[in-house]
N, C-alpha and C positions, 0 to 999 in steps of 0.2 A: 870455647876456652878463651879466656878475657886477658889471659896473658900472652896467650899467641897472637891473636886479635892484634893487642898494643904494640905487641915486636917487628909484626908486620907491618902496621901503620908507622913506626920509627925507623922502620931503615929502606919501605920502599921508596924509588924515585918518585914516583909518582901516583895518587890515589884516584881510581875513577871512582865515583857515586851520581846517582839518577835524579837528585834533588839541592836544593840549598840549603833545606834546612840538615841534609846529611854532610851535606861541607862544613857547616858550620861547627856541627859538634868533629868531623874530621881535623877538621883547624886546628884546633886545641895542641892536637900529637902527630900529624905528620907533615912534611916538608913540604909539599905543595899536592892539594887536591883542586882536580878540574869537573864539570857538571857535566856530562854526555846525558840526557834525560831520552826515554821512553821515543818511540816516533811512528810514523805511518809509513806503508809502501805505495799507496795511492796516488793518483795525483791529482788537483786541486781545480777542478774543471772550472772557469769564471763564468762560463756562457752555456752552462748545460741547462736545458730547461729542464724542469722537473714537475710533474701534477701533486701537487701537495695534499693532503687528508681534507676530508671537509670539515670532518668533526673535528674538534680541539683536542687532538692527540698528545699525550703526554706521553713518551714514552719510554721506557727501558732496555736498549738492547746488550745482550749477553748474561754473563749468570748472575743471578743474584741469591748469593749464600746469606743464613739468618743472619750471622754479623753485621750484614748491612741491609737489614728493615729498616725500611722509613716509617715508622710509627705517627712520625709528628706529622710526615707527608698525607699518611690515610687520615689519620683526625680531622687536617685542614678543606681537604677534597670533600670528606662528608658535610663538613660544617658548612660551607659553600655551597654543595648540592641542595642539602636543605632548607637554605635562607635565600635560594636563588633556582626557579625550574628553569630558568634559561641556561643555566649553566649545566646542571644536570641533563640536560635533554642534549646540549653541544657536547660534554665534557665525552672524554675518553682514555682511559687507562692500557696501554698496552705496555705489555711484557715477551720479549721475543728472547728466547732461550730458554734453559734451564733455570726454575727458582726456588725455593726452599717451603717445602708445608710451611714454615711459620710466619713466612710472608705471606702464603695463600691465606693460611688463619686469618690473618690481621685484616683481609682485603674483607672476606666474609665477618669477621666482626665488627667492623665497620658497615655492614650492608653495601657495600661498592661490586658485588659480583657482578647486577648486570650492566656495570659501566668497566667492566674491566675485559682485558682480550689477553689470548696467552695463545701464544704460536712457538711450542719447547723447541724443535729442530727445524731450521733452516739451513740454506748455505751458505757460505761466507757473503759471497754475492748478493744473495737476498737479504740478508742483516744489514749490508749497507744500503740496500733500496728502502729499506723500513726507514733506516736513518734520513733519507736525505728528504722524503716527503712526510717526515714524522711535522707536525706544527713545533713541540717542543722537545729538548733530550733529556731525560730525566739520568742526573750524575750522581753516585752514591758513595762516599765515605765513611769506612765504617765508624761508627758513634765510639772511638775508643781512645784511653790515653796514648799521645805519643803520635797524633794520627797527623800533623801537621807536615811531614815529611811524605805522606802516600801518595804518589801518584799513578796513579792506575793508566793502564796502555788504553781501556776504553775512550779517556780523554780524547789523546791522538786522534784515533779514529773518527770521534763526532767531531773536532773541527773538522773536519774535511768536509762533512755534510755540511755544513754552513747554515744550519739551526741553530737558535737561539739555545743555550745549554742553563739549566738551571742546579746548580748541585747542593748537595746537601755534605756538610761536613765544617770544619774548622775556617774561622774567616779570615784569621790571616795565618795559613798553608800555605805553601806553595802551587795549588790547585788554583786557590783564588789570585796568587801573584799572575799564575800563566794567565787566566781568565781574563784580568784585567789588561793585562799589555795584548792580548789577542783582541782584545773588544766583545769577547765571543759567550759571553757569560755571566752570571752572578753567585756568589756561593753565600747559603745560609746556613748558620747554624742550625742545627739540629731541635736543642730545645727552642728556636726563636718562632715558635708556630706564629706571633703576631705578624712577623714581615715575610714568611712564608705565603701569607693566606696575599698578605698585599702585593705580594713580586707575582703569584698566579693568578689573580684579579687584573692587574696591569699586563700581562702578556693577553690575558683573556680576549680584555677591551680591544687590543692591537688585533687581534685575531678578529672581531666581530667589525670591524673598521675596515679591512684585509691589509693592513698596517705591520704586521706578523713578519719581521725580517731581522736578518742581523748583519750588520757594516764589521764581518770581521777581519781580522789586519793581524801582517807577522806570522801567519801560518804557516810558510813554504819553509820555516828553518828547522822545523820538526819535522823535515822528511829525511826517513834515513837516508838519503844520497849527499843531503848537508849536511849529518851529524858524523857521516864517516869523511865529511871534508874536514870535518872538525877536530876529531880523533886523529888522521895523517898530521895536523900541524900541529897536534899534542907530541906523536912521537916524533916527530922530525926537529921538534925545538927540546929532545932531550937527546938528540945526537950532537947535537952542537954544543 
């Protein structure tokens, strides 16, 4: 209801939303809106060692519904397997959770089945062990209008593994603002399979070098125990 919606946005004190780009249209109509975004429970080990994949793991963890096929992603992967047997022979596709027949489709019509791995049920635990010795995190926004404002909690969580994250979606979202101020990241558009193929050739290179690392920064504010530090001085400066 788009009037209740409004009535609400003009008389409460205060507006919470999980993005900027939802401040931003919040702006517009209510008296002051603050960002409290998405976060992790984890904590951010600096000195854990970790055995990382040997193959060039790309990978995905958690679900992935058809809204968010990477189409442009299987195209590029094949295109580079077949212009390249080293890469094919290193490359590796995993998917750990839940995923949709029509991203299964898409992997087998691209011929990527036997570079692809799918492990549906794990436990929490082990979803983030995939994470931290994956080579790369494959981040998926769905290909739709309006998508500039999603941020998905899977985020949160792969900073914390401190892989290189590569995602697919809107280039300048708010996905890509955190990306950038973390260090921890690059985000492509979807239709951009040209700098797709170049941003995974260039991790590649890094990987075959063992150069494969990411310097990320600004992570520890995303954890829920600062985001509810953040929320106490939201309400405590509307007591005053």
């Amino acid at each position: 209801n788009k009037k209740l919606e409004k009535k609400v946005l003009e008389n409460a004190d205060c507006i919470l939303t999980v993005s900027n780009s939802l401040k931003k249209d919040f702006d517009k109509i209510a008296k002051r809106v603050e960002v409290i975004t998405n976060g992790f429970d984890s904590e951010v080990l600096q000195d854990e060692h970790v055995v990382l994949d040997s193959k060039f793991t790309i990978s995905h963890i958690g679900l992935l519904p058809k809204q968010s096929n990477p189409v442009s992603f299987f195209k590029v992967i094949k295109k580079l397997c077949d212009a390249n047997e080293a890469f094919k022979n290193d490359v590796q596709m995993l998917f750990v959770g839940d995923i949709s027949q029509k991203v299964r489709f898409e992997i087998e019509k691209n011929k990527l089945t036997e570079i692809a791995e799918f492990k549906e049920y794990v436990s929490h635990s082990e979803a983030i062990a995939y994470q931290k010795k994956s080579q790369v995190l494959l981040l998926l926004i769905p290909n739709v209008k309006n998508s500039a404002g999603i941020l998905t909690g899977k985020l949160f969580e792969y900073l914390t593994a401190k892989r290189p994250i590569l995602a697919l979606g809107p280039k300048n979202g708010d996905l890509s603002e955190i990306l950038q101020y973390t260090n921890a990241g690059v985000v492509i558009e979807h239709e951009d399979e040209e700098r797709l193929s170049t941003e995974i050739l260039r991790l590649y290179q890094q990987f075959k070098t063992g150069n494969l690392t990411v310097n990320s920064k600004n992570i520890k504010q995303f954890h829920r125990k600062k985001l509810t530090e953040k929320l106490s001085v939201i309400i405590k400066s509307m007591k005053s």
